[in-house]
C-alpha positions in Angstrom: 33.4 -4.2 -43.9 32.8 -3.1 -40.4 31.0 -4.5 -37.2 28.3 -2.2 -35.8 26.3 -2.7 -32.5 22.5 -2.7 -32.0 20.1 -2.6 -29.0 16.8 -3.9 -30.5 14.0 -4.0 -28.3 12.3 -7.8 -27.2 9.7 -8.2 -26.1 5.5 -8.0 -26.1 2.7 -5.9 -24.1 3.8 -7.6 -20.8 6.7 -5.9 -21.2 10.5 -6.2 -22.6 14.0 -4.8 -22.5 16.9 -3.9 -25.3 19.4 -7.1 -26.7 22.6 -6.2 -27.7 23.8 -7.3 -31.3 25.9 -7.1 -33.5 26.2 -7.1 -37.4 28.8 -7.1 -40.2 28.3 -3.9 -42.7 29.0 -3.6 -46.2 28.5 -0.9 -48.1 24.7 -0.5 -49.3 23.7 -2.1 -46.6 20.1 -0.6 -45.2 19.4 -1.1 -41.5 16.4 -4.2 -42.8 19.6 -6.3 -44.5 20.9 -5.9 -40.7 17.8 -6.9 -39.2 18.0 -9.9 -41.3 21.1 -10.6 -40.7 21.0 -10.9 -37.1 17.6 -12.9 -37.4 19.5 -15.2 -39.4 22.4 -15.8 -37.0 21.5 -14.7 -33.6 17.9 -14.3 -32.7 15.5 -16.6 -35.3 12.4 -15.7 -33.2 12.7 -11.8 -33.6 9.5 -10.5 -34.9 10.4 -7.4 -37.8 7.7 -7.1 -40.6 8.6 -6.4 -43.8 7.8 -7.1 -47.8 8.8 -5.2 -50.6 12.2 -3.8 -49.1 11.6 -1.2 -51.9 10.1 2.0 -49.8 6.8 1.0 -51.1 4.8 -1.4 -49.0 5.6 0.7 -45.7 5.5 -2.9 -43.7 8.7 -2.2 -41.8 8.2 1.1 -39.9 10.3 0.9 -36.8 12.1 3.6 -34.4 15.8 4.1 -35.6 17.3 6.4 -33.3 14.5 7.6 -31.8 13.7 8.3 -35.2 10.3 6.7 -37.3 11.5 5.3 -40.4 11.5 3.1 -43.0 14.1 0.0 -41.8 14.4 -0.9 -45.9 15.1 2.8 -46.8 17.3 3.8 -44.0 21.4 3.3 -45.1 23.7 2.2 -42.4 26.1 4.6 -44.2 23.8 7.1 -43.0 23.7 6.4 -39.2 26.3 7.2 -36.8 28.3 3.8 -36.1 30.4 4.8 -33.2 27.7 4.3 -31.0 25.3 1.2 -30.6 22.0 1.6 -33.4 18.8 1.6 -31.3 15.8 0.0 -33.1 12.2 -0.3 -31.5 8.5 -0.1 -32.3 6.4 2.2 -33.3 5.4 3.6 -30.3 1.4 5.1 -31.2 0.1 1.7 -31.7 0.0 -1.2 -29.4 3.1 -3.8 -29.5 2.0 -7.3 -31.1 5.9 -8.5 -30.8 9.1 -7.1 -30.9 9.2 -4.5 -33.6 5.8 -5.0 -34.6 2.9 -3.0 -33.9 -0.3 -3.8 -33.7 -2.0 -1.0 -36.7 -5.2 -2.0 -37.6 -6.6 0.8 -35.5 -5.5 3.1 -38.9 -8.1 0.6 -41.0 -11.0 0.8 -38.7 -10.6 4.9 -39.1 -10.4 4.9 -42.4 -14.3 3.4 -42.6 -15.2 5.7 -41.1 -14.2 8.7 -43.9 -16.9 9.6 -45.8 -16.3 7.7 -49.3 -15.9 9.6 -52.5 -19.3 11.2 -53.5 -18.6 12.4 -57.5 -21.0 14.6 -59.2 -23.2 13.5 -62.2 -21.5 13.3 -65.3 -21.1 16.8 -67.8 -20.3 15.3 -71.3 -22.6 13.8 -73.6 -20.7 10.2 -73.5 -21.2 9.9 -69.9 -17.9 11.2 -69.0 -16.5 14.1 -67.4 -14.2 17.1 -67.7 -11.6 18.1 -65.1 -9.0 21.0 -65.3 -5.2 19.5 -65.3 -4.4 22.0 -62.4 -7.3 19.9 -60.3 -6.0 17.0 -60.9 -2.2 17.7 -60.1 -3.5 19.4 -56.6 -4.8 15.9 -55.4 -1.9 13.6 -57.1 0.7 14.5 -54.7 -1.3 12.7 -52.2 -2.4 9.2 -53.7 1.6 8.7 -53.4 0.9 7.9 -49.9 2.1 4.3 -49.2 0.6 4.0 -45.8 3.4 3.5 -43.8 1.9 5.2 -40.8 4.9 7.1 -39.8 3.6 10.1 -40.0 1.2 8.6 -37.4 3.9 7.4 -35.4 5.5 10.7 -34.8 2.1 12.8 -34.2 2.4 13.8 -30.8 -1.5 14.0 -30.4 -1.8 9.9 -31.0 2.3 9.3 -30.2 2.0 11.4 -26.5 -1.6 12.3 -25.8 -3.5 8.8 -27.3 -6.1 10.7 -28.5 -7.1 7.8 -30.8 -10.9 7.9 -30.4 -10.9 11.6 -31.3 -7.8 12.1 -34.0 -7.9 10.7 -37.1 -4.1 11.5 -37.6 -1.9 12.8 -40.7 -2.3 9.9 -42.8 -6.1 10.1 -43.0 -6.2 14.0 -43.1 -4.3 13.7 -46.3 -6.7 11.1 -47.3 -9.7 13.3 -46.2 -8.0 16.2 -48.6 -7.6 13.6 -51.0 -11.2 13.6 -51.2 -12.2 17.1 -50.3 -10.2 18.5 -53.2 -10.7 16.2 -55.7 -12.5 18.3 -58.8 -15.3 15.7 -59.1 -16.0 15.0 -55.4 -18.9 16.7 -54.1 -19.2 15.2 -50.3 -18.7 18.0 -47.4 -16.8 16.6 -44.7 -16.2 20.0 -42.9 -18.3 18.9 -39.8 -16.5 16.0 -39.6 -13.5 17.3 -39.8 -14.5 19.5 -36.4 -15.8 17.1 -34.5 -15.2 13.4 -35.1 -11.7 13.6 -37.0 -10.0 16.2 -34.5 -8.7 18.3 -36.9 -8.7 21.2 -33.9 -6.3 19.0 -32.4 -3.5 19.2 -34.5 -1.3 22.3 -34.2 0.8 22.4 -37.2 4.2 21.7 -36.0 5.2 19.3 -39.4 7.0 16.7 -37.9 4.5 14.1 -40.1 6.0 15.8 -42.8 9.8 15.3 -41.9 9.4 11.9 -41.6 7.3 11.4 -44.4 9.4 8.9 -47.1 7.3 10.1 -49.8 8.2 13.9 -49.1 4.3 14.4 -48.9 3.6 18.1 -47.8 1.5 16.7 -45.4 0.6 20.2 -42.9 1.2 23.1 -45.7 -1.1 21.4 -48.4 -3.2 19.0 -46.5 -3.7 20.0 -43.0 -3.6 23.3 -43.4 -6.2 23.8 -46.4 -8.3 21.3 -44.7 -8.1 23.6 -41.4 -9.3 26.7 -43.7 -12.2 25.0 -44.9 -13.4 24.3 -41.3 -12.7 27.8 -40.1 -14.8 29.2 -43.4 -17.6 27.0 -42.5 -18.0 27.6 -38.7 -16.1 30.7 -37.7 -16.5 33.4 -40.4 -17.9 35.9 -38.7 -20.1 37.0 -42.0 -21.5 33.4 -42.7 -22.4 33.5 -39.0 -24.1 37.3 -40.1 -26.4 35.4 -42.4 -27.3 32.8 -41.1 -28.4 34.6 -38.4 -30.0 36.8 -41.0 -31.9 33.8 -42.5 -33.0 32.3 -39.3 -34.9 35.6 -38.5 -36.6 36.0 -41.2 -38.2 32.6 -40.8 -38.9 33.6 -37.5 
């Protein structure tokens, strides 16, 4: 057993400061059985959120390092000790208390995704027939537990705030979710231009090195989802004929 030092930020969205701490730690500890510990025995009133302590709930996103992760997934073994353990909020959403963030922001975007649209039915029994390769494209991203990491470390919400014109990581995953779903038949490429920002994101896959579900968030959700905009708006022969078509009405 060792003793390891932490400055956790305190405070609120008047403002705060980082409190030294320390902890005792065992081996398998995780930086949340710290957090806990020091709750327990030094500060009662710090705010940390938290649940399943399993990597599955994503409740306790926090800053360790400078780095967004998962408090309940992140081994002290794995951290440098010889120097204090910084831990903070989230810094792309507004602080409530403490470590805790303020993210309902994410639920008010996610309304505003055009829901699953499938199309009607191609068996006799009222079911309908998918090939397995269609369904293993999508699967990879239903494993996301919404920790909002990925949203945490996106520079365009993180650095720029561009809230009210990015949707994010998280929910362009969820968009491709959708979008390349074998029974979906919404389009959501004019969306995806304008209201969901997806022009705004310039691939440099830090959401997926933070990710805790190793989702391949840019290469096969962004980037696809990128594509598909770019074949509806900017090939040069869809813009042919449809300047074709509008003449001949003409």
């Amino acid at each position: 057993m060792s003793t390891a030092t932490f400055k956790i930020w305190r405070g609120d969205a008047t403002g705060g400061n980082f409190v030294d701490y320390t902890a005792q730690v065992s081996e398998g500890m995780v930086v949340l059985d710290a957090l806990h510990q020091i709750q327990a025995t030094q500060a009662n009133d710090l705010a940390c959120r938290w649940n399943c302590k399993a990597g599955k709930c994503g409740s306790c996103s926090a800053e360790v390092n400078g780095m967004p992760k998962l408090t309940c997934m992140t081994r002290m073994s794995q951290l440098p000790l010889d120097k204090p353990v910084t831990i903070e909020p989230m810094k792309a959403f507004p602080l409530v208390k403490d470590l805790v963030t303020d993210v309902s922001w994410n639920f008010a975007v996610k309304k505003k995704i055009k829901p699953f649209k499938p199309r009607a039915p191609d068996a006799p029994d009222g079911s309908w027939r998918m090939a397995q390769a269609d369904v293993d494209r999508v699967q990879e991203f239903r494993k996301c537990i919404e920790c909002f990491l990925c949203q945490d470390v996106c520079h365009v919400l993180r650095e720029h705030h561009k809230h009210d014109e990015f949707i994010g990581p998280r929910f362009l995953v969820y968009v491709a979710a959708l979008e390349m779903h074998p029974l979906d038949t919404e389009d959501r490429r004019a969306d995806l231009k304008q209201a969901h920002g997806i022009g705004l994101c310039n691939i440099t896959k830090c959401c997926t090195k933070v990710c805790p579900e190793n989702i391949t968030i840019t290469d096969n959700a962004i980037i696809p989802l990128k594509e598909r905009v770019v074949d509806g708006f900017y090939d040069p022969l869809r813009w042919l004929l449809n300047s074709a078509k509008k003449t001949l009405k003409r």
